[in-house]
C-alpha positions, 0 to 999 in steps of 0.5 A: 729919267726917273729914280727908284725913289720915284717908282711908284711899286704899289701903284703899278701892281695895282693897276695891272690887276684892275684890269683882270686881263693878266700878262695876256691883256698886257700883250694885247695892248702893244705893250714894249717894256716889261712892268717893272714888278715882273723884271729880275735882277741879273744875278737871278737871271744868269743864276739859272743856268747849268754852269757848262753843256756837259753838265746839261748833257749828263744831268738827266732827270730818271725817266721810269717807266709805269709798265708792271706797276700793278698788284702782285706785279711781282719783282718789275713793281719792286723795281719800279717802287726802288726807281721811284725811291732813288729818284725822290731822295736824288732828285726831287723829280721823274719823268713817268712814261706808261703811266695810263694817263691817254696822250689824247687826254694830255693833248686835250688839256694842253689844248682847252688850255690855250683856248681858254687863255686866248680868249678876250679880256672880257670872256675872263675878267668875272673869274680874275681872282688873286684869293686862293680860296676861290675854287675857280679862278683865273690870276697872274699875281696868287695871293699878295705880292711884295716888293721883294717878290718877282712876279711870274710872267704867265697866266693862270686859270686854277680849279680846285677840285675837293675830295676829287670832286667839283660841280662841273657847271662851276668849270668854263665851257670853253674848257669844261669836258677836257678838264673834267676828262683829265681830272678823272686820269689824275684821280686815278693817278694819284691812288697809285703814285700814292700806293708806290710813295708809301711802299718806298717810303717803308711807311705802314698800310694805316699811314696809307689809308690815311693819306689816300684820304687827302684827296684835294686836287688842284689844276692849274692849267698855265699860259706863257706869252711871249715877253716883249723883254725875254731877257728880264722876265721868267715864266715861272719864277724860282720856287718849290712846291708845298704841296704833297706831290706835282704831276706837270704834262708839257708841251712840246716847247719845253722850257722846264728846269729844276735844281739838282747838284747847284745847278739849273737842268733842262728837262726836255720834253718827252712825248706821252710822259708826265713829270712828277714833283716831289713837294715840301709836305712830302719831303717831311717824311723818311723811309 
């Protein structure tokens, strides 16, 4: 039986991405050990649950719901606008139900998503990219990964849509209209969470001006695959976002959890709701 000392990191994580066929390509070749580079330890595993059921059951991410959010929407946007707040500082997250994004187009994405992810090796390999400067990409491993890190176990095809626009030709034809629908609904959700951030954050109309100009969007449509080692490997692996704000749509698989209070909580899927996630640059500013 071989050692650390013969482990051969490097070459691994290099021959895995040459084949520009992700965790997907890895499943498809029969595969029945996990690579070493994506297995975490078993202080990571067991770190990521809740320590009892109860705290399960009573850590419940807030769910809000979006109806009265309009203008002059009078005292149910104010409350919205307190909900939203309360949630941000308590939780970092909520769910959002009534938000005007139509189910068909969350069901569409999640759909165009799968497609895309289940086509063969060679309909991907061209867009197969760990450089986060590409604007459409498909990647396992984003940017470089060291010894340290733990990869995800899951696919990614990423689209980067600057001041909210991108050249639809560029986006696959597999998945082009979905993409291109469900970014409108985002766009437009944006300006409002963007609105209802600043009005709980107490910050000035000129501050929202100015944020409502950081217009760059990016989707990164996800793909889980089963492991053949379940118990090794983590979809996504422990980490916060950098960015401004998250909003996820879910399937109805679930699988999801956050941080709160020590602990690791599920949160369940609801249908029809969106998950938003406060990200680190927003955490910079207090009300």
């Amino acid at each position: 039986m071989g050692t650390d000392s013969d482990y051969e990191w490097e070459k691994e994580v290099e021959e895995f991405q040459k084949t520009k066929a992700g965790v997907k390509g890895l499943i498809d070749s029969g595969i029945t050990k996990v690579p070493r580079f994506f297995v975490s330890s078993a202080s990571q595993r067991f770190s990521n649950v809740a320590q009892t059921k109860d705290e399960q059951i009573q850590a419940q991410i807030p769910v809000i719901d979006f109806r009265g959010i309009e203008k002059g929407g009078g005292a149910r946007r104010i409350e919205i606008v307190e909900e939203i707040r309360r949630a941000s500082e308590t939780w970092g997250f909520f769910q959002m139900v009534n938000h005007g994004v139509p189910m068909s187009a969350m069901e569409d994405i999640l759909e165009s998503t799968r497609r895309f992810h289940e086509q063969p090796k060679e309909a991907k390999m061209d867009l197969y990219s760990s450089d986060g400067r590409q604007n459409v990409r498909f990647y396992t491993i984003n940017g470089h990964l060291t010894k340290s890190d733990v990869a995800s176990w899951r696919d990614a095809f990423a689209c980067t849509f600057l001041d909210g626009v991108m050249d639809p030709d560029v986006i696959p034809p597999i998945c082009r209209e979905e993409i291109t629908e469900y970014m409108k609904h985002m766009i437009n959700l944006r300006d409002i969470l963007s609105e209802l951030l600043s009005e709980a954050l107490g910050l000035s109309q000129d501050f929202l001006e100015k944020m409502q100009l950081m217009k760059s969007e990016y989707l990164t449509c996800l793909y889980y695959p089963s492991s053949p080692e379940p118990d090794k490997t983590f979809g996504t692996v422990k980490h916060s976002d950098p960015t401004t704000l998250t909003v996820l749509v879910q399937d109805n698989c679930g699988g999801l959890q956050i941080h709160h209070c020590g602990n690791w909580v599920d949160v369940p899927p609801i249908p029809g709701a969106l998950i938003a996630n406060i990200g680190d640059l927003l955490q910079m500013y207090k009300r």
